[in-house]
C-alpha positions in Angstrom: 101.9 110.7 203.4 105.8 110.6 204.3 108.5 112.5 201.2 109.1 109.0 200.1 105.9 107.8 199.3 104.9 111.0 198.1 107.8 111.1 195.6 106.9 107.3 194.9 103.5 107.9 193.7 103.7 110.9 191.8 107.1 109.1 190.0 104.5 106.6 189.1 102.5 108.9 187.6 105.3 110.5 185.4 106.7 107.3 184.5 103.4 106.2 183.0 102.3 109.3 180.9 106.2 109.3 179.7 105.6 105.9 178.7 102.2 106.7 176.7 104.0 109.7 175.0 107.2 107.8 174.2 105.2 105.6 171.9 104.5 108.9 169.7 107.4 111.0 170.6 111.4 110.6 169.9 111.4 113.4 172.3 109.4 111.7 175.3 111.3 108.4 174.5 114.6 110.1 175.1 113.7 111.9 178.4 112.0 108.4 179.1 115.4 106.8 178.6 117.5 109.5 181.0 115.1 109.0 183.6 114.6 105.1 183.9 117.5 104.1 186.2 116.0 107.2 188.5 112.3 105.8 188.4 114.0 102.5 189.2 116.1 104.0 192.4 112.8 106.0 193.7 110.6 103.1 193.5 113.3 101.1 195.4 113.4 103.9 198.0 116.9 104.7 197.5 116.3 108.3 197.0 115.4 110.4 199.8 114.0 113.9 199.7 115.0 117.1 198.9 117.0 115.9 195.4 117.7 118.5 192.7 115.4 117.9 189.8 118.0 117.7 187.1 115.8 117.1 184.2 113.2 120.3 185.2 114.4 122.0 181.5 112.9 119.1 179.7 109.3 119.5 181.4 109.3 123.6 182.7 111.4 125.4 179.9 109.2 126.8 177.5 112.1 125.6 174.7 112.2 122.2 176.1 111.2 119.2 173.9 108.3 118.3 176.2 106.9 121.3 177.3 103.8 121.3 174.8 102.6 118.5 176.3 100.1 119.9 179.6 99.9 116.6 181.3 103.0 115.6 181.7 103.9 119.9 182.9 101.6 118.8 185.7 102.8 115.4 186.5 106.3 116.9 186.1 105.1 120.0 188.5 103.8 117.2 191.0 107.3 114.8 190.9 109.6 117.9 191.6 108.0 119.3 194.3 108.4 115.5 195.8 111.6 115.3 194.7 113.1 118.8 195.6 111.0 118.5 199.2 108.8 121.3 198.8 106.1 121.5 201.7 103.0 121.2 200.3 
C-alpha cells in the first residue's frame, strides 16, 4: 500500500473512533473539531507523506486530554506513523 493510502485508511480509522468518543467527551469533540479540515484534506489526497503530526500531545502525552482512552493511542500511534512517513 503506497503513504497515501496508508495514511488514508488509518485517518479513517481515527476519524471514526474520534467521532464515537466526541459523543461522550468535550475533550474528544474538541480534538475532533481541530482535526476535521485535516481528515478532509487527507481523504482528498492533498497531503502527502512525511507531515509533522501536530496534534501528537493530544493522543501520546500522558497529560493530554485523550490519552486515557487505549483505542484511540493506537489509532493515533497508527495515523502518525502514516502521516510522519515512518517505514513500517
Amino acid at each position: 500500500m503506497d503513504q497515501v493510502k496508508q495514511l488514508q485508511e488509518s485517518a479513517r480509522i481515527l476519524h471514526a473512533l474520534l467521532t464515537r468518543h466526541a459523543k461522550s467527551s468535550e475533550n474528544a469533540e474538541m480534538v475532533l473539531g481541530f482535526m476535521t479540515a485535516l481528515f478532509v484534506a487527507i481523504e482528498c489526497g492533498e497531503v502527502v507523506p512525511p507531515v509533522h503530526d501536530k496534534y501528537r500531545w493530544y493522543f501520546a502525552n500522558t497529560e493530554g486530554p485523550l490519552f486515557k482512552y487505549d483505542d484511540l493511542g493506537e489509532a493515533h500511534a497508527q495515523y502518525s506513523h502514516a502521516l510522519e512517513g515512518w517505514v513500517t
